[in-house]
N, C-alpha and C positions, 0 to 999 in steps of 0.2 A: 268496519267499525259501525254499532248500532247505534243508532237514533233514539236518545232516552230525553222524552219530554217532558221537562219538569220546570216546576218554578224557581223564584231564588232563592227558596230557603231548604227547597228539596234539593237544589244544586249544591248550595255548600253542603251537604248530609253527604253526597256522594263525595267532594271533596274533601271531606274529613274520614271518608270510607277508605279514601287512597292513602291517607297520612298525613298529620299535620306537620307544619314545619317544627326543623329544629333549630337551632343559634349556636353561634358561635362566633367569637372575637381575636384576633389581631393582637399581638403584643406592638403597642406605640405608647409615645408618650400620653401622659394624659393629656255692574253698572256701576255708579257715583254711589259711595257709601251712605247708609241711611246717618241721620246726625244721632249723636249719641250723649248721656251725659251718664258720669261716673260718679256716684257716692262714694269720697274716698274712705267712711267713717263704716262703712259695711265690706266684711272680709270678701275673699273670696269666694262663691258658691259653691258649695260641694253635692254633687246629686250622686243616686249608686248610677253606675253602668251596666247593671243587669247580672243576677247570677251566671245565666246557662252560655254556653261560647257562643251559639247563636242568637245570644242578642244583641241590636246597635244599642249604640251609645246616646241615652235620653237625657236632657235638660228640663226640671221646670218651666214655663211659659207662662205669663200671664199675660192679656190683651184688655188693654184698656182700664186696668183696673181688675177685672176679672178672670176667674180661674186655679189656681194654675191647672195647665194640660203639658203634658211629657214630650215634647219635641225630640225629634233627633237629631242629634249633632251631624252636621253634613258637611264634612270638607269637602266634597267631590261636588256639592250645589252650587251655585252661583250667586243663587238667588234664596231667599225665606221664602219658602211654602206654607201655604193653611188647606188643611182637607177641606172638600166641599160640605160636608154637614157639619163641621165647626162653624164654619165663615155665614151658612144660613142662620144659625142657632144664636150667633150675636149680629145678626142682620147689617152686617160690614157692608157699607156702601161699596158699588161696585165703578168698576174704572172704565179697561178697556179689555181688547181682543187683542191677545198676544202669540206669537212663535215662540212655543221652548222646545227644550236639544234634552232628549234622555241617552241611554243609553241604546234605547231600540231605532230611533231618528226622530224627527221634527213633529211637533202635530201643537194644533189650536185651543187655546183656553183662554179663559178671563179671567182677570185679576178683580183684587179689592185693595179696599182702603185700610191698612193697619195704623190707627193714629199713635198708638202706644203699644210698645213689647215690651215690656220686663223681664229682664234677666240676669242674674249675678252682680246682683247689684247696679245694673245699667238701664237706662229707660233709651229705646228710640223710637225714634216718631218719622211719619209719613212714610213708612214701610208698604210700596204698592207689591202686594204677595199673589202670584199665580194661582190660581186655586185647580187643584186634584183630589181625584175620588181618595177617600179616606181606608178605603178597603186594599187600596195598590201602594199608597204609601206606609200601610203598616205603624202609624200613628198620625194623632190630630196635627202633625206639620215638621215639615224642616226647616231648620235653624240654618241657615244656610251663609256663605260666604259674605255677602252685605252685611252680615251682624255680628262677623268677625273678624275684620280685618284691622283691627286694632288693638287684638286680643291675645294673647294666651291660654292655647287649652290643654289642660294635662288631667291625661287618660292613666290614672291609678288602679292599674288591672290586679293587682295584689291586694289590696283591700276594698277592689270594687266602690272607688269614688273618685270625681273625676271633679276638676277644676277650671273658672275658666276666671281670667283675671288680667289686668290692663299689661298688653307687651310694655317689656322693661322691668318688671316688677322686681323688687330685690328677693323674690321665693324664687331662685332657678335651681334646677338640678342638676346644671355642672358644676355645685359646688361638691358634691358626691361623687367620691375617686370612682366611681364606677358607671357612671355618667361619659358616653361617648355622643358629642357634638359632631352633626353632619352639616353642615350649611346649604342654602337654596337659592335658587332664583327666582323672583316672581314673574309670572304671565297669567294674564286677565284674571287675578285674586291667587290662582294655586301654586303652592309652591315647590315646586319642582330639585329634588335632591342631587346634588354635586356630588363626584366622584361616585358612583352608582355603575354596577354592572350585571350583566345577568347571564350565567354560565362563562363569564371571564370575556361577554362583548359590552360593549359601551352599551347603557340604555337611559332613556328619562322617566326619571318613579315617580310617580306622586303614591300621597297618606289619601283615602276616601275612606274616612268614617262612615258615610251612611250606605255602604254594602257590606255584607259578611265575605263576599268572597273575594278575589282579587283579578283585575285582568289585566292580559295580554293585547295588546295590536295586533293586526295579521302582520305587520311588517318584522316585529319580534319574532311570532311562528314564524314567517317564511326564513330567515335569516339563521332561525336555530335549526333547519332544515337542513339547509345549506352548507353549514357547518358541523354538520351532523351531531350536534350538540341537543335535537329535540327528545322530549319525553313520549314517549305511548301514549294517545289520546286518546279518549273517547270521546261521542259527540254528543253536545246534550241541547235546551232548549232555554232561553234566558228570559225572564216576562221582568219588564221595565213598571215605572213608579204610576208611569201613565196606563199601563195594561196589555200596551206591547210588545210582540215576543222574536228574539234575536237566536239564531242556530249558533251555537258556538264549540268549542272544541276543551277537553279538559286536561288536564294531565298536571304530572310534579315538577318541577323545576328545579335542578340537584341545587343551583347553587344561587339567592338574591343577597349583593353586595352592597350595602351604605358606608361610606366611610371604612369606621372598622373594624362596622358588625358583617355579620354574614349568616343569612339564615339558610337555610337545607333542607331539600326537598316540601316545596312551598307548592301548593294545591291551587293554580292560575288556569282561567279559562281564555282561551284567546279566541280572539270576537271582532268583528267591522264595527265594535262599536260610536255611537255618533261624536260625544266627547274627544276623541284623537282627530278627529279631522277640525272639530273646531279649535281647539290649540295648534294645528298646525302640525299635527305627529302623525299624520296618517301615513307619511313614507320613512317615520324616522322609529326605530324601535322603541317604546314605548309600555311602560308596566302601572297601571294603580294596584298600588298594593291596599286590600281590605282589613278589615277590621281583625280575620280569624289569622290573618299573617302579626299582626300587632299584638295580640293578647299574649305573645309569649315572652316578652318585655314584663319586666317589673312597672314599670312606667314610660308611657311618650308624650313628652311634650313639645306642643306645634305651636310655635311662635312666628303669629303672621308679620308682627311689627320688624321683628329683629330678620325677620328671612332664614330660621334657624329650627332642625328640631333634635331635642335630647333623648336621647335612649335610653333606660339606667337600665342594667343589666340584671338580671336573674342573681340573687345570692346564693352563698353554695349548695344548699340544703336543694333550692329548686332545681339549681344547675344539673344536681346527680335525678334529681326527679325526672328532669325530661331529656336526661341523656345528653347534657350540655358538652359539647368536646371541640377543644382550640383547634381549630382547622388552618394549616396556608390559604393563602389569599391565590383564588386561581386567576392563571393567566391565559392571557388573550394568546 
């Protein structure tokens, strides 16, 4: 297998070279978070999500009053990020020296001081944000798990506009028969999908909004090895938000299971990435699914308050578009 060194946006190119996924469904019935304050009297925010499949999912931003700048929604962050020549340009006081966890491993930066973020109608204050070169983040910041964990965000991939609105809200989308509810568990902010499997073995999925592609664990690789259940790989080169770059492996995956959806042949890079060993999945199999695995949803709504996310399904017109076909549910 060849060594193709690429970045993350020339990686998912190649993995959209090998095939994107396809869906299919199941016949059943149908840190300490920053403080926040909600304007009940202003809707919902609706921002686009970006034409082209390779792009993440951006939010408005305002700091302090000023702006707005286009963040990326990041469920797979922990933390709010601001690029380093945003954070000069409003000369954000600075904090400390901190350790963050990318995907490529550990490395040292400084934070600031965000006294106010504005966002869908939300203001939070004393947001102390990491700061990264603006050139490896791919926009002036991410929006990250601190600013959401009280929230609702629903990614309208069909008319390219996306939501994000107080968990609870009476807009849910299991009131649409087509609407299948997966439930989660929370661990340090992500939410982690119940009954999930991958090629018919057990695995834990998380949703990561702020990458286009999706990864694997080695523990997943080696296990679909094992069971001779693995895809043809090639080996490609991964470069993290920080500028770090991670050797990883590519390949399709015939079959990723929620509940009781089931998508096919799904474009996953499996990687030592640093995230799995910080949740504690470095020996357990383990999948984040990216943003080019979601865009084939009508709609996904991630509900950090309820521990819950919605799927609504493709209607038929799309369904025969992208070759939609009711699959059995494989077994282990």
């Amino acid at each position: 297998m060849g060594r193709l060194p690429v970045s993350i946006r020339a990686l998912l190119g190649i993995a959209l070279a090998i095939g994107g996924p396809a869906l299919s469904a199941q016949d059943a019935p149908a840190p300490a978070p920053a403080t926040s304050v909600l304007d009940p009297d202003i809707p919902p925010a609706i921002v686009h999500t970006g034409p082209s499949p390779d792009d993440r999912v951006t939010i408005p931003i305002s700091i302090d009053g000023k702006g707005p700048w286009n963040f990326i929604i990041d469920t797979g962050s922990q933390r709010t990020v601001i690029a380093r020549d945003l954070a000069q340009k409003l000369a954000l006081a600075p904090r400390a020296n901190v350790i963050i966890l990318s995907m490529t491993g550990r490395s040292e930066t400084n934070t600031v001081a965000v006294p106010r973020l504005g966002f869908a109608g939300s203001t939070l204050t004393d947001i102390e944000a990491p700061v990264l070169e603006g050139e490896h983040l791919g926009a002036p910041g991410l929006l990250g798990l601190d600013s959401l964990h009280a929230k609702r965000v629903t990614l309208n991939f069909r008319t390219g506009r996306m939501e994000i609105a107080n968990s609870g809200s009476s807009r849910r989308l299991s009131v649409d028969p087509d609407t299948i509810v997966v439930e989660a568990r929370r661990k340090r902010g992500q939410l982690i999908l119940l009954d999930s499997d991958v090629n018919g073995m057990r695995v834990n999925i998380m949703l990561d909004t702020g990458t286009n592609f999706s990864i694997g664990n080695l523990a997943l690789r080696d296990k679909l090895l094992r069971k001779k259940r693995a895809p043809e790989l090639l080996t490609a080169t991964l470069t993290s938000v920080t500028g770090g770059t991670l050797v990883g492996q590519v390949g399709k995956i015939k079959s990723v299971r929620m509940g009781r959806v089931n998508l096919t042949q799904v474009p996953v890079i499996f990687a030592d990435a640093s995230p799995f060993k910080e949740l504690g999945m470095e020996d357990k199999p383990a999948l984040m699914l990216g943003i080019s695995a979601l865009r084939i949803f009508d709609r996904v709504a991630i509900d950090f308050g309820r521990g819950k996310v919605d799927f609504l399904l493709p209607d038929a017109s799309a369904v025969e578009k992208m070759r939609f076909a009711a699959n059995d549910r494989v077994e282990g």
